[in-house]
C-alpha positions, 0 to 999 in steps of 0.5 A: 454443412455439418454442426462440428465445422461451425463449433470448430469454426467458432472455437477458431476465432476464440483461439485467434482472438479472444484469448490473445485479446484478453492477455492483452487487456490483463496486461494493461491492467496490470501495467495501470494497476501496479503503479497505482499500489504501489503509490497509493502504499508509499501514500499510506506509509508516509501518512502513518510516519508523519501524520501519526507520529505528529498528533502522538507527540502532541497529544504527549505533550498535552497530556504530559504523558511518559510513554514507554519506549526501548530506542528513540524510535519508538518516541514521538517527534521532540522526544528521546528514549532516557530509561524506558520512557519518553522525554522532551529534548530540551 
């Protein structure tokens, strides 16, 4: 036989099976991946609302810190936007 039927022969079988066999594998990893990102972001945002907003109002608290602020947003947890700083609800 001559060399280019067994490149050919070759080149066949990574066309049958290679190729889709990879597809196959991207696919499953992206199906295994996507929800673990998108989890692992929802994780990461609550940790930065909750954890983050917690220990800025407390620190505020033990420092008697006014921190600037335009909306109520932007204030601590227990505090509220009264001309441009932050003040304990009371």
């Amino acid at each position: 036989m001559e060399w280019y039927y067994d490149f050919f022969r070759v080149l066949s079988l990574v066309i049958v099976w290679a190729i889709p066999a990879a597809l196959i594998v991207a696919v499953v990893a992206f199906v295994i991946a996507a929800p673990a990102l998108t989890l692992g972001g929802v994780v990461i945002r609550l940790y930065e609302v909750v954890c983050v907003r917690l220990r800025r109002s407390a620190r505020a608290k033990m420092r008697g810190v006014n921190l600037t602020c335009s909306i109520d947003a932007d204030c601590p947890l227990g505090y509220v936007c009264v001309s441009g700083h932050c003040v304990p609800v009371k």
